[in-house]
C-alpha atoms as one frame of an Amber mdcrd trajectory, in Angstrom:
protein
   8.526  -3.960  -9.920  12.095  -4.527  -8.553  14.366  -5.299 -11.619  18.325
  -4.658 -12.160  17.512  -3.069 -15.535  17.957   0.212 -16.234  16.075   0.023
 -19.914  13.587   2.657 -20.232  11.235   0.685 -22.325  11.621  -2.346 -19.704
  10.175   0.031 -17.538   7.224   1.677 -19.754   6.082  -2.238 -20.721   5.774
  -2.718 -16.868   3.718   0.143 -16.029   1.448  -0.637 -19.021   1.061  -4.091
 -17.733  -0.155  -2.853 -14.424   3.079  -1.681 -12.101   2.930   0.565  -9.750
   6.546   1.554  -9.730   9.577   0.541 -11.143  12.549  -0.135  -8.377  16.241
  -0.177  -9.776  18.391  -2.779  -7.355  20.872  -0.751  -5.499  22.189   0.188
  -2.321  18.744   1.997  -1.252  15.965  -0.294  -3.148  15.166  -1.807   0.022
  14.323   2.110   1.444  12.286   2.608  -1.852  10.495  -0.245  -1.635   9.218
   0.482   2.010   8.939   4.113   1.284   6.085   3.251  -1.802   4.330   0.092
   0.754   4.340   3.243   3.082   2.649   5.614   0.522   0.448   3.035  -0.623
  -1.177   1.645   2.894  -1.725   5.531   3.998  -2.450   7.280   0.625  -6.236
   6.151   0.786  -6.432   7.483   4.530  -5.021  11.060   3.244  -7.484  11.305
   0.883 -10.088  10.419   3.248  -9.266  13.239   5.622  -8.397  16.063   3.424
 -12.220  15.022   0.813 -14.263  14.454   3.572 -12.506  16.100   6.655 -12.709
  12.761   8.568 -10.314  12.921  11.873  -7.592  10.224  11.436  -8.563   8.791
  14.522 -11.943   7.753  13.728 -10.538   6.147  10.259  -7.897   4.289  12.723
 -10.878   3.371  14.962 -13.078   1.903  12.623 -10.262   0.386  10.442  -9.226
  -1.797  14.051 -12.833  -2.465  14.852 -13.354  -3.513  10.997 -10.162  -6.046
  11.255 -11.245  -6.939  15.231 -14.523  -7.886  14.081 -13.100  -9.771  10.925
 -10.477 -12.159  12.973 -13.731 -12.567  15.480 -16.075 -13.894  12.527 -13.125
 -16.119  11.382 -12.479 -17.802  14.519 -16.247 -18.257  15.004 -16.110 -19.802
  11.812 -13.092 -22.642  12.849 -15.170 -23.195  16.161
C-alpha cells in the first residue's frame, strides 16, 4: 500500500486487510516499491533452489517454456 500517512494504526488496518507492505510517499517510494515487486517476483524462485536444490536455470527454463507454450495456446485459440 502506497499512502502519505504516517499513522501507525493506518498501517496495522492495512496489513490486516491483506497488504503486503506499507510504502510512505517520499523521495525514495518509487525505489521501495520496485525493490518489494523485485522481492516478490524472485522470492518463490529462492525458495525453490535453496528446499529443493533446483539450479536457477532449469526454473528460468521451464518458467519461459511454461509462458512460450501459454502465448502459443492463446494465439491458437484467436486463430
Amino acid at each position: 500500500m502506497l499512502s502519505c500517512n504516517e499513522d501507525v494504526a493506518i498501517e496495522i488496518e492495512s496489513f490486516k486487510s491483506g497488504a503486503r507492505a506499507y510504502i510512505i510517499k517520499g523521495d525514495n517510494s518509487l525505489g521501495k516499491i520496485i525493490a518489494h515487486i523485485n522481492k516478490t517476483i524472485t522470492e518463490p524462485i529462492r525458495n525453490i533452489v535453496r528446499e529443493f536444490g533446483v539450479p536457477k536455470f532449469l526454473i528460468l527454463f521451464f518458467a519461459v517454456f511454461a509462458g512460450m507454450a501459454t502465448v502459443i495456446l492463446w494465439i491458437l485459440k484467436l486463430l
